[in-house]
NUTOR-612967 format. One record per residue (C-alpha): residue in three letters; z, x, y. Coordinates in pm, 1 decimal. Layout:
residues N
node res=ALA | w=Z | u=X | v=Y
...
end
This chain:
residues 358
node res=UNK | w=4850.6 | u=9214.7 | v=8936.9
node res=UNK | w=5004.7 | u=9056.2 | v=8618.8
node res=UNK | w=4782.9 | u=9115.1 | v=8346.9
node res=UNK | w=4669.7 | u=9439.7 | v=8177.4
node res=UNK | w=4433.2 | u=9656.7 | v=8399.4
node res=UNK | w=4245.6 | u=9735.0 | v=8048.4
node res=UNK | w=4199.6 | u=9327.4 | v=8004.5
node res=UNK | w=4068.3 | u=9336.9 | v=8359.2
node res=UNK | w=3798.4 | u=9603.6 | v=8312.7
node res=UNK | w=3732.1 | u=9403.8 | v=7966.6
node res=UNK | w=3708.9 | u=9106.2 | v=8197.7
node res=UNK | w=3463.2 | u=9227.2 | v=8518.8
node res=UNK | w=3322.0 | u=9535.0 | v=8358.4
node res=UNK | w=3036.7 | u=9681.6 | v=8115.8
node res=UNK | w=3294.1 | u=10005.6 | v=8039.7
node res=UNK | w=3499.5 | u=9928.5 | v=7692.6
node res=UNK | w=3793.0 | u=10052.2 | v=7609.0
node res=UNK | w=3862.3 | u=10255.6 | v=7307.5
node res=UNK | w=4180.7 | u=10437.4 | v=7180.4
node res=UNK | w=4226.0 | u=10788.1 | v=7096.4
node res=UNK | w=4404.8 | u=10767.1 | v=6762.3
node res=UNK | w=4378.8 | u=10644.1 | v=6418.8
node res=UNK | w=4733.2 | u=10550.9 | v=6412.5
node res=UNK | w=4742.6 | u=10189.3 | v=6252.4
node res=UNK | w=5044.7 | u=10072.8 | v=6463.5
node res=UNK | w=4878.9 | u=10175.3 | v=6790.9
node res=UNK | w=4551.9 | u=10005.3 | v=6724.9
node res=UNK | w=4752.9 | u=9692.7 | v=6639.9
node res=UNK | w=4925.4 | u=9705.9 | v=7017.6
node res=UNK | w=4634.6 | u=9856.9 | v=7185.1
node res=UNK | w=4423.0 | u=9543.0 | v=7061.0
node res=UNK | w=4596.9 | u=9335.2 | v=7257.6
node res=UNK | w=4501.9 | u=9468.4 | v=7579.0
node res=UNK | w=4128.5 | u=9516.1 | v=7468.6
node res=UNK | w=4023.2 | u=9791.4 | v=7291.5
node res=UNK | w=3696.7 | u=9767.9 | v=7069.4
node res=UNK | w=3710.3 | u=10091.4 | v=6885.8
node res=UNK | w=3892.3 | u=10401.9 | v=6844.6
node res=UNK | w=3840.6 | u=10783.4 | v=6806.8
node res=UNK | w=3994.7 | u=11034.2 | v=6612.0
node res=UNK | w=4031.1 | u=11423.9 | v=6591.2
node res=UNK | w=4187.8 | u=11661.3 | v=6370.4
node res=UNK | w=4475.1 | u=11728.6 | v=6564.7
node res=UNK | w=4536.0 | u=11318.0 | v=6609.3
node res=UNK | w=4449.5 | u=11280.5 | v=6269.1
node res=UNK | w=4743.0 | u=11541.8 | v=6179.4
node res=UNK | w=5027.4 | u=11350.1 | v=6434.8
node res=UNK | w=4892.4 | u=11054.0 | v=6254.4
node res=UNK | w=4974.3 | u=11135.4 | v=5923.4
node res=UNK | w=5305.5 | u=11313.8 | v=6073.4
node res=UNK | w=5427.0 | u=10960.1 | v=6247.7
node res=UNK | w=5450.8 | u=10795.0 | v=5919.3
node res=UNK | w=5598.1 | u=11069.4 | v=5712.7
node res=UNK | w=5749.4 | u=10831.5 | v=5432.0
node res=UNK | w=5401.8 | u=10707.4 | v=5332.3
node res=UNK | w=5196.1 | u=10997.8 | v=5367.8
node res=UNK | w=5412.4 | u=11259.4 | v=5200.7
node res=UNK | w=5457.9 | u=10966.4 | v=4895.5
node res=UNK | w=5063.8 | u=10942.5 | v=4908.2
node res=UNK | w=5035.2 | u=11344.4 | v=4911.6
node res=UNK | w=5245.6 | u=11370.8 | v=4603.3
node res=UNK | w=5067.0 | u=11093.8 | v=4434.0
node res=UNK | w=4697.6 | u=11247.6 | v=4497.2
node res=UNK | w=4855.6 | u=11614.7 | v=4387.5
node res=UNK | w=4978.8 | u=11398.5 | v=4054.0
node res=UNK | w=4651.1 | u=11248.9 | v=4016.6
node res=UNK | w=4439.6 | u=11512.3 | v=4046.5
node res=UNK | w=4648.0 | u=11847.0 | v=3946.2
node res=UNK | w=4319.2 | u=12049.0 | v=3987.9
node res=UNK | w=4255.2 | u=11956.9 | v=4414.7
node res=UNK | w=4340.0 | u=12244.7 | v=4619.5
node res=UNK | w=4572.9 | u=12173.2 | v=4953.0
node res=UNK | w=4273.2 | u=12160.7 | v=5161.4
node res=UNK | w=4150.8 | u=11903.8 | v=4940.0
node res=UNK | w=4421.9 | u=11677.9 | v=4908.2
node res=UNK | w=4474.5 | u=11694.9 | v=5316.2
node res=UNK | w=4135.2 | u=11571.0 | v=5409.3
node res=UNK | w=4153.1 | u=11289.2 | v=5143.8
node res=UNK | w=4435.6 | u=11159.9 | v=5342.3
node res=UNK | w=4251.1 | u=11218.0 | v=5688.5
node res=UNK | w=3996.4 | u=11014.3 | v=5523.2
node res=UNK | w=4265.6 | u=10731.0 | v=5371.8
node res=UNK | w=4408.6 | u=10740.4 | v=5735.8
node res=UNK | w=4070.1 | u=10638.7 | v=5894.0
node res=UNK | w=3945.5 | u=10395.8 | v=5643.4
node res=UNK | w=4306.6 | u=10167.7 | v=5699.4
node res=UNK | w=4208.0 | u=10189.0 | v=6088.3
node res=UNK | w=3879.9 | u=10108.5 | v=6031.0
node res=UNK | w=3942.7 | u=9835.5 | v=5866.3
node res=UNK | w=4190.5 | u=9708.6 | v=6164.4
node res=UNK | w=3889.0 | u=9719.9 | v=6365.7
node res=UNK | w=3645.1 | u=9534.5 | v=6173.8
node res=UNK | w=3629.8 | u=9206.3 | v=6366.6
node res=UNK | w=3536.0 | u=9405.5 | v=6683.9
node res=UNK | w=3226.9 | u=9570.9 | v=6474.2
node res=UNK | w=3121.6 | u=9228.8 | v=6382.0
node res=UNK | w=3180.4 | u=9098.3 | v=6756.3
node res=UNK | w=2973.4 | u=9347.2 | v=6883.7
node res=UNK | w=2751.9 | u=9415.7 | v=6586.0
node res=UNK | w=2806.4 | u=9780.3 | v=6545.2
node res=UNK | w=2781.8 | u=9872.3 | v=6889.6
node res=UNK | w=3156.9 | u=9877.1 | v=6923.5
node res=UNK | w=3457.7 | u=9813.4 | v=6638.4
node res=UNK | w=3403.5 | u=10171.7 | v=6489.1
node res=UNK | w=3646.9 | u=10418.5 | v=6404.8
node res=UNK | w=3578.3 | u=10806.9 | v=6484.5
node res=UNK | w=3635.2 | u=11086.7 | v=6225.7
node res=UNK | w=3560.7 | u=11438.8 | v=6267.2
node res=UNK | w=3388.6 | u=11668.5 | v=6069.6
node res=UNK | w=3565.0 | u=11994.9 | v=5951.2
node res=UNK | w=3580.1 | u=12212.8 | v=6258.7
node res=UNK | w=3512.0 | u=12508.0 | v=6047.3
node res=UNK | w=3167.3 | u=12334.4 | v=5972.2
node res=UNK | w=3121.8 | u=12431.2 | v=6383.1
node res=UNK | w=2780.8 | u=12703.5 | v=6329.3
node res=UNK | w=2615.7 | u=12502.1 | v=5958.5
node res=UNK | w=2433.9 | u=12205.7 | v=6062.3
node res=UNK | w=2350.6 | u=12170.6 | v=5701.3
node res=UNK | w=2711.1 | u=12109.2 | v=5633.8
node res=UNK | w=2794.1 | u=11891.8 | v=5951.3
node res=UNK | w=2519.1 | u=11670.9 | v=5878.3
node res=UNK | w=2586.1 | u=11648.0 | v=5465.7
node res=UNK | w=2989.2 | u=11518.9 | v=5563.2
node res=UNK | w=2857.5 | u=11328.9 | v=5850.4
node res=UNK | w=2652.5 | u=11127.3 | v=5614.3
node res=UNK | w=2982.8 | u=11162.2 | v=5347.4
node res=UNK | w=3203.5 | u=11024.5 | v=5615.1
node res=UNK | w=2963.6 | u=10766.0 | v=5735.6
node res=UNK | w=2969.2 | u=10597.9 | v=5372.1
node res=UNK | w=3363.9 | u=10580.2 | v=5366.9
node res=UNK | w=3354.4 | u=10225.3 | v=5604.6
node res=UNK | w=3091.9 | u=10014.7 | v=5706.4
node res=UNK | w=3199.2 | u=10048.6 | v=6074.8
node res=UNK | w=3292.5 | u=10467.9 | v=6031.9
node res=UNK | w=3140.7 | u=10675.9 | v=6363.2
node res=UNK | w=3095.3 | u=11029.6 | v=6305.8
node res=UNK | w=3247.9 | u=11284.1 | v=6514.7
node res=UNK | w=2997.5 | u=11647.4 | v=6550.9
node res=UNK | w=3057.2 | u=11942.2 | v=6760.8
node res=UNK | w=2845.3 | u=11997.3 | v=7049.0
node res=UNK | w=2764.9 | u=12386.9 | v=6916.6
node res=UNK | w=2463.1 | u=12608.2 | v=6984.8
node res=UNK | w=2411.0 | u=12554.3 | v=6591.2
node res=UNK | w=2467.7 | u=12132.2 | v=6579.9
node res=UNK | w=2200.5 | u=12015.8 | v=6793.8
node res=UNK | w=1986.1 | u=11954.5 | v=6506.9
node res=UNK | w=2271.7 | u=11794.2 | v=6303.1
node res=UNK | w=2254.6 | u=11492.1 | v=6556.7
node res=UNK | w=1931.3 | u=11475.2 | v=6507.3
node res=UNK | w=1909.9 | u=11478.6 | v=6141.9
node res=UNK | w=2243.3 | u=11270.4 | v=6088.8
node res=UNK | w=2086.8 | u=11002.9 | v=6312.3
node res=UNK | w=1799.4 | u=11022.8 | v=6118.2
node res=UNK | w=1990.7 | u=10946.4 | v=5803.0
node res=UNK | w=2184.6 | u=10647.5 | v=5947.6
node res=UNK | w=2467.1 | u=10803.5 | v=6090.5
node res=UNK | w=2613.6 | u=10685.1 | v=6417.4
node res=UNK | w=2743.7 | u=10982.4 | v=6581.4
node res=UNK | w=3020.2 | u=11102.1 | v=6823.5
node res=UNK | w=2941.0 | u=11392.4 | v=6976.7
node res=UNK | w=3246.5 | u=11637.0 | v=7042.7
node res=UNK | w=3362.1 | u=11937.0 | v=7167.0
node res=UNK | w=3136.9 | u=11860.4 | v=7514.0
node res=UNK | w=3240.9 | u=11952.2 | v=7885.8
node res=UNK | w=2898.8 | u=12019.3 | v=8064.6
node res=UNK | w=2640.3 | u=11753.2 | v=8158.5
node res=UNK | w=2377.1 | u=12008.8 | v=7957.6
node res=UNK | w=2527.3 | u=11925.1 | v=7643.6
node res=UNK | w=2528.9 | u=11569.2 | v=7677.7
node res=UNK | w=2146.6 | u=11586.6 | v=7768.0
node res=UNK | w=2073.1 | u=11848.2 | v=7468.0
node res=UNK | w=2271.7 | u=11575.2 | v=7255.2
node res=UNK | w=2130.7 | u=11268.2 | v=7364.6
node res=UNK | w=1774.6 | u=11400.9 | v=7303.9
node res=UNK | w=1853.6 | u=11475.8 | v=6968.5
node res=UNK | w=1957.8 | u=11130.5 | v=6913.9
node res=UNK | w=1655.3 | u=11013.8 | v=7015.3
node res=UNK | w=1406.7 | u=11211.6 | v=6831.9
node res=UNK | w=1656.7 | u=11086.9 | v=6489.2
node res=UNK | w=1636.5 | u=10735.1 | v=6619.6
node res=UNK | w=1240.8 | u=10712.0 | v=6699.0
node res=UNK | w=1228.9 | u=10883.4 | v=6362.8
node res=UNK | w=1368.8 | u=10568.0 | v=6189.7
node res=UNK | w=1158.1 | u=10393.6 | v=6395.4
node res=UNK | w=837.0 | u=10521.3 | v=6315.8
node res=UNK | w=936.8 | u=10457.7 | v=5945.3
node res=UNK | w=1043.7 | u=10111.2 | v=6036.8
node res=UNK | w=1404.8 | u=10167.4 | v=5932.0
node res=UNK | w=1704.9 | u=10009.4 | v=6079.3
node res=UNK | w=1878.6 | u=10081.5 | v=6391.5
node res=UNK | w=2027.4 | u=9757.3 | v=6536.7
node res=UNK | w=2372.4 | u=9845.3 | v=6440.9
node res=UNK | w=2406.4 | u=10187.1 | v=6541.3
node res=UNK | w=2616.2 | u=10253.5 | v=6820.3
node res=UNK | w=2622.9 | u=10677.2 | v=6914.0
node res=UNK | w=2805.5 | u=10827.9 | v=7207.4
node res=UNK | w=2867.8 | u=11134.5 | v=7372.8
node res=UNK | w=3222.6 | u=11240.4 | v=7440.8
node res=UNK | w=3269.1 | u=11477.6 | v=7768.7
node res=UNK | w=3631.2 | u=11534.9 | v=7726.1
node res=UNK | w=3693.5 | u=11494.0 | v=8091.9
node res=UNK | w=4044.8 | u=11671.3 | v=8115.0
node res=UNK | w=3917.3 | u=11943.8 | v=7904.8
node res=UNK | w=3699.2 | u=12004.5 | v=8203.8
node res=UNK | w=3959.8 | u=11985.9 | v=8432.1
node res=UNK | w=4168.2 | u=12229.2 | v=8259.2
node res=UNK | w=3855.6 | u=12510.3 | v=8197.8
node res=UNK | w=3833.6 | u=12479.4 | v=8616.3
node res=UNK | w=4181.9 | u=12542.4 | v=8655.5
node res=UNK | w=4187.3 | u=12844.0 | v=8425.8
node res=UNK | w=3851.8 | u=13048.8 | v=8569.2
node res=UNK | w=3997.5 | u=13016.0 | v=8891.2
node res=UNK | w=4338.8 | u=13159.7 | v=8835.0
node res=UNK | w=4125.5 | u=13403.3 | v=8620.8
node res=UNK | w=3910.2 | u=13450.8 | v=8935.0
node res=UNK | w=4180.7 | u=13474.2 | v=9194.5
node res=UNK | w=4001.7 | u=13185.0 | v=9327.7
node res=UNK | w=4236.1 | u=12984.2 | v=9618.8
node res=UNK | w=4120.3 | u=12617.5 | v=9602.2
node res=UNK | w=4305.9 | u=12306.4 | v=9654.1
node res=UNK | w=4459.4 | u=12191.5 | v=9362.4
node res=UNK | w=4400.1 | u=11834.1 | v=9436.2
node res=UNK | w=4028.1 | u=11913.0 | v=9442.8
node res=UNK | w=3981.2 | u=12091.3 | v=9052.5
node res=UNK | w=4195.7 | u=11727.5 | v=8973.9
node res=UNK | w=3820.3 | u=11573.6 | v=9001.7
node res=UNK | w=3621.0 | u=11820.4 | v=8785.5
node res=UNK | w=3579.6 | u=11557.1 | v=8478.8
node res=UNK | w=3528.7 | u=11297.2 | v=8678.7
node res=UNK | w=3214.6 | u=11466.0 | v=8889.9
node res=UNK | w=3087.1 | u=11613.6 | v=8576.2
node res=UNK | w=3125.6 | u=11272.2 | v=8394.9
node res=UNK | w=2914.5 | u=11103.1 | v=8692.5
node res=UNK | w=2688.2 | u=11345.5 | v=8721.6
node res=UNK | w=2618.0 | u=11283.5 | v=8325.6
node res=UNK | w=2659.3 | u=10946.7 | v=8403.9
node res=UNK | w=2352.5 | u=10945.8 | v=8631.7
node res=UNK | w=2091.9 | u=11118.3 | v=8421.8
node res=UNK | w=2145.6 | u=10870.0 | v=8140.7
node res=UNK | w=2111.8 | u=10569.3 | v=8361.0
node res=UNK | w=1811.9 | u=10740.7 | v=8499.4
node res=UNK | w=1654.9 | u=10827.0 | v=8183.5
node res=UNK | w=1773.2 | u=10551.8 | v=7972.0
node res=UNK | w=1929.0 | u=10722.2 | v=7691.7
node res=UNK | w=2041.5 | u=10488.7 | v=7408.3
node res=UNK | w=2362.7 | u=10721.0 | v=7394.7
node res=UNK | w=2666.7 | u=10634.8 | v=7538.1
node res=UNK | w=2869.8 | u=10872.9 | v=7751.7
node res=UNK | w=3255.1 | u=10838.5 | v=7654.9
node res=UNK | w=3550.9 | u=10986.4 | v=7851.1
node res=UNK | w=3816.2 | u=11186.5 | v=7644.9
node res=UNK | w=4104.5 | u=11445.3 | v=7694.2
node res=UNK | w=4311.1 | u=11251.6 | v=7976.5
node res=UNK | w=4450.5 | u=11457.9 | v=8229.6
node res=UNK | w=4530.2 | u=11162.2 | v=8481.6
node res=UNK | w=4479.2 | u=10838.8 | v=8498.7
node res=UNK | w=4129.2 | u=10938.4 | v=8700.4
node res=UNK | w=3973.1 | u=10972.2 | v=8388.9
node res=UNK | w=3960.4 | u=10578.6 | v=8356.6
node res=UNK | w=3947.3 | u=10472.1 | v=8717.4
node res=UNK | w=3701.6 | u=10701.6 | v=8866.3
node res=UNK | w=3412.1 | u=10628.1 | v=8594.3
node res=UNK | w=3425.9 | u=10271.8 | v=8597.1
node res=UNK | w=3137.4 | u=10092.1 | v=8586.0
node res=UNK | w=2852.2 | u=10180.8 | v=8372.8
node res=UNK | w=2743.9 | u=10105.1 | v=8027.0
node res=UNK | w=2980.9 | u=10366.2 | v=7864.4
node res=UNK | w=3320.7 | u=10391.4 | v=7652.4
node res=UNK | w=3684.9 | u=10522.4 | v=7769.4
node res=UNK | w=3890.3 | u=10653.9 | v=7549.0
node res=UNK | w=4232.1 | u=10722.8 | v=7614.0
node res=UNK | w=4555.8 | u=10816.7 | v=7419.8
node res=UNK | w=4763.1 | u=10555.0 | v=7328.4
node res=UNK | w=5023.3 | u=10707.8 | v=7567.0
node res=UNK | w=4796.6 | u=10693.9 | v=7829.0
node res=UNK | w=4720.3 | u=10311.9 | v=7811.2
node res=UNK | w=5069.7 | u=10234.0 | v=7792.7
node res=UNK | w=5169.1 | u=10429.1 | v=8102.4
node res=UNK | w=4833.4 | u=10257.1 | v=8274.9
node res=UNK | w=4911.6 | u=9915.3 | v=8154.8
node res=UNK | w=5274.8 | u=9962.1 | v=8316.4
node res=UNK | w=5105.3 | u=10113.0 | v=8638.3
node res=UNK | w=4956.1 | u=9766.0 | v=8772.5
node res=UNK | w=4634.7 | u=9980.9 | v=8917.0
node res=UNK | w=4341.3 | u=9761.7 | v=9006.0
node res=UNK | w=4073.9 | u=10003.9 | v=8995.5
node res=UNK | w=3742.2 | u=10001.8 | v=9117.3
node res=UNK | w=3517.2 | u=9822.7 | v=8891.3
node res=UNK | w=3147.2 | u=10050.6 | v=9023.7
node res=UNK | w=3350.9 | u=10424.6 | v=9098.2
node res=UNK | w=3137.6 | u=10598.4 | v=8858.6
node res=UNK | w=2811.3 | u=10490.1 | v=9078.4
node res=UNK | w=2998.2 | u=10604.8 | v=9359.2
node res=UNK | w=2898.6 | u=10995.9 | v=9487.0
node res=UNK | w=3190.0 | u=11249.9 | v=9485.8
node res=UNK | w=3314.0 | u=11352.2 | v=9829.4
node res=UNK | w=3161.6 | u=11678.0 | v=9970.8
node res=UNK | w=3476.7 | u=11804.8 | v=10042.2
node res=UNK | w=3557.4 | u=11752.1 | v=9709.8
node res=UNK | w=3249.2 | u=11889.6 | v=9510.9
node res=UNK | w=3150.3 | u=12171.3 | v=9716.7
node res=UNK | w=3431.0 | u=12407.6 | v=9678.2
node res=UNK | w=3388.7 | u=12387.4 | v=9312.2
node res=UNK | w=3069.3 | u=12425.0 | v=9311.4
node res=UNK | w=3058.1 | u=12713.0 | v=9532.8
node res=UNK | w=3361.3 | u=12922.6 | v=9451.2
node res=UNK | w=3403.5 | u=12864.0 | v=9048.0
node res=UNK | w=3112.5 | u=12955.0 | v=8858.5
node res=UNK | w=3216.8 | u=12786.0 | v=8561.8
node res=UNK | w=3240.9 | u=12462.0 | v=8701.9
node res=UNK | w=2828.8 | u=12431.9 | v=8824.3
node res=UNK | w=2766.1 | u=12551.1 | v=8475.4
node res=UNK | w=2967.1 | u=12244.4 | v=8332.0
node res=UNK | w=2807.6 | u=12022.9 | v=8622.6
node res=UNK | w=2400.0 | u=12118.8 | v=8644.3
node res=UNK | w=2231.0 | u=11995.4 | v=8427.3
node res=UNK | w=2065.6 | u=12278.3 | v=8347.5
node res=UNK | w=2394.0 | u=12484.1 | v=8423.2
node res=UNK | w=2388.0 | u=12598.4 | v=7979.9
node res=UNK | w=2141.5 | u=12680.8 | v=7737.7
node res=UNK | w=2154.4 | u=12537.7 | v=7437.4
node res=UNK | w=2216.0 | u=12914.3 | v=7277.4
node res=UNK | w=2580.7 | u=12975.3 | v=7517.2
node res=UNK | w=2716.5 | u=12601.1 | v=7397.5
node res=UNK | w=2888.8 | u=12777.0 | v=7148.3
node res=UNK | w=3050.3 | u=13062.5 | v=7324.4
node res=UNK | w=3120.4 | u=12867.8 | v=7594.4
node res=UNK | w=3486.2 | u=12908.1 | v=7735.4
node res=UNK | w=3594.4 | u=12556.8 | v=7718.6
node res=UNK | w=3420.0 | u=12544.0 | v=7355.3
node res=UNK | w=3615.7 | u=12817.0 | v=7187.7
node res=UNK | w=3970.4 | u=12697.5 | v=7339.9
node res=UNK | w=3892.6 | u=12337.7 | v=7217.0
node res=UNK | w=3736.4 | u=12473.3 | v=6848.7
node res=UNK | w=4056.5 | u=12719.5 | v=6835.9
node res=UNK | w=4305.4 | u=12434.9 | v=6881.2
node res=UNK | w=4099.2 | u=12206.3 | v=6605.3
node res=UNK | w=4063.1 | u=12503.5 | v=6354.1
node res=UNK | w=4459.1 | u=12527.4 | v=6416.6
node res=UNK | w=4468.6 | u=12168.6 | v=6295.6
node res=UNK | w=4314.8 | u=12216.4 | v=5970.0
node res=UNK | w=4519.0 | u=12548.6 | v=5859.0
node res=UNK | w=4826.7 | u=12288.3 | v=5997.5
node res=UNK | w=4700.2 | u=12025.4 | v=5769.2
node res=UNK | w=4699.7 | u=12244.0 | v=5541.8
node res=UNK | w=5053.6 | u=12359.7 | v=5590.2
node res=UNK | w=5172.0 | u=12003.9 | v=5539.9
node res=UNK | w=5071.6 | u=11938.9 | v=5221.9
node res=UNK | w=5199.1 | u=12230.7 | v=5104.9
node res=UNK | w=5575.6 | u=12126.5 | v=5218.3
node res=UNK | w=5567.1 | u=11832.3 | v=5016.0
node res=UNK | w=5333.9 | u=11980.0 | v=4677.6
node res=UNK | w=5511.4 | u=12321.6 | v=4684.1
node res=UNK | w=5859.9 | u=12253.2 | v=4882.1
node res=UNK | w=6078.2 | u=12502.7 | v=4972.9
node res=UNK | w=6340.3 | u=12580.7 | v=4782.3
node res=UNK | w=6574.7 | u=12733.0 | v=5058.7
node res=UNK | w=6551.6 | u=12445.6 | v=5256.9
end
């Protein structure tokens, strides 16, 4: 096959194409092969600003000059927030094309925000103001559910985050309903509104593979490989059958499953940029309906039966909404994100208060 297996999905498929990073230079390349929007996280958000040293340590010193009083923490985030209003604006023409549906650009709210909902939904509806086409990413904690609710309420189109069971996605895509048939009933706006629900697929995959060696659980490798995926069409499912006006999006690549196995439906994938480059090189045709398709037996039943922690992540009913929080696969993802922003931190630093031994 000669052209891009991305333009062919565009092509024959409902499933769009996003890219996992802010970076201006790879939303320029990956628009060529079709993507219509991008997310964002604080550790992507941090490479980001890393990859282009020359401009962002110039703009750090100019913000610390202009404003002598803003604390490191400060100045960091108004670059995360400079950093996603450029790709934003790269994007634009795919938010008019699809009229808000697609074209947006994810940022995340500060992971140490994780238990206020007050104070995920106040910067959800800061963030939301910064570009017309901004998406908001939450965290899918015990203590958010009623952030997506009130943030959709207030106009905000939301990325939900931090999610590896099929419970979450249902906890958060009823919460964007009751926000959205709240606008309704007050006849306000919600044509261009375009919300999703991330299950960071590879996430899963890893959580499976850790409770098991935790366990001293024997399983074939090859078989944990499909965790995200049979979570993600299992999630998949329930929307289709209930007709959520959420999409589900696929995050957190592991292997190149986590785009061909969940073709199909009216959902987003969202890949790193490295990952689209090593999948536009691979030539794979994929199939076009895979996420309809049922997961092998031989496939699903070991997990299901032997690791614990993978039923949880695939029943719906497998959480309550009070363990979200304290969920394993929640506190290693929040960990790594809340590393982020004390690294963010530790950047601007280096270039407002340099080292002198250095």
């Amino acid at each position: 096959m000669t052209e891009s297996p991305f333009l062919y999905m565009k092509e024959n498929s409902k499933t769009v194409l996003w890219n996992d990073s802010a970076d201006p230079k790879e939303l320029k390349d990956a628009l060529t092969w079709g993507i219509v929007g991008a997310t964002c996280n604080p550790v992507i958000a941090l490479s980001a600003l890393k990859s282009d040293k020359d401009h962002w340590n110039g703009r750090i010193k100019e913000y610390a000059q202009s404003h002598p009083t803003a604390t490191e923490d400060e100045i960091g985030w108004q670059m995360v927030k400079e950093l996603s209003i450029n790709a934003a604006k790269i994007l634009e023409p795919e938010f008019e094309k699809y009229n808000g549906r697609n074209g947006r650009l994810s940022i995340q709210t500060d992971p140490r925000n994780f238990r206020n909902a007050k104070l995920l939904t106040d910067q959800a509806v800061e963030f939301s103001k910064l570009a017309k086409n901004i998406i908001v990413k939450i965290p899918v904690t015990t203590e958010a559910i009623s952030a997506f609710e009130e943030a959709t309420y207030q106009g905000v189109s939301i990325n939900a985050t931090v999610s590896f069971s099929v419970a979450q996605t249902i906890a958060v895509a009823e919460a964007i309903e009751r926000g959205l048939k709240r606008r309704e009933a007050e006849g306000l706006d919600i044509s261009q509104m375009g919300p999703v629900c991330t299950i960071m697929v590879g996430r899963v995959d890893d959580w499976v593979k850790v409770s098991a060696e935790k366990a001293g659980i024997s399983i074939d490798p090859g078989v944990m490989e499909w965790a995200g995926v049979a979570v993600f069409r299992n999630a998949h499912k329930i929307y289709t059958e209930r007709g959520y006006r959420t999409r589900l999006l696929s995050a957190a690549f592991r292997n190149h499953m986590h785009w061909s196995e969940i073709l199909g439906g009216d959902s987003v994938i969202s890949p790193p940029y490295t990952w689209q480059v090593r999948i536009n090189k691979s030539g794979i045709k994929p199939n076009l309906n895979s996420v309809n398709e049922p997961i092998d037996s031989r496939i699903l039943d070991p997990m299901l039966n032997q690791i614990p922690e993978f039923r949880k992540m695939y029943d719906a009913d497998g959480l309550k909404v009070e363990e979200f929080t304290n969920f394993g696969a929640t506190l290693r993802t929040l960990r790594g994100f809340l590393q982020s922003v004390n690294d963010l931190e530790s950047l601007v630093r280096d270039v407002t208060v340099p080292n002198p031994d250095k």
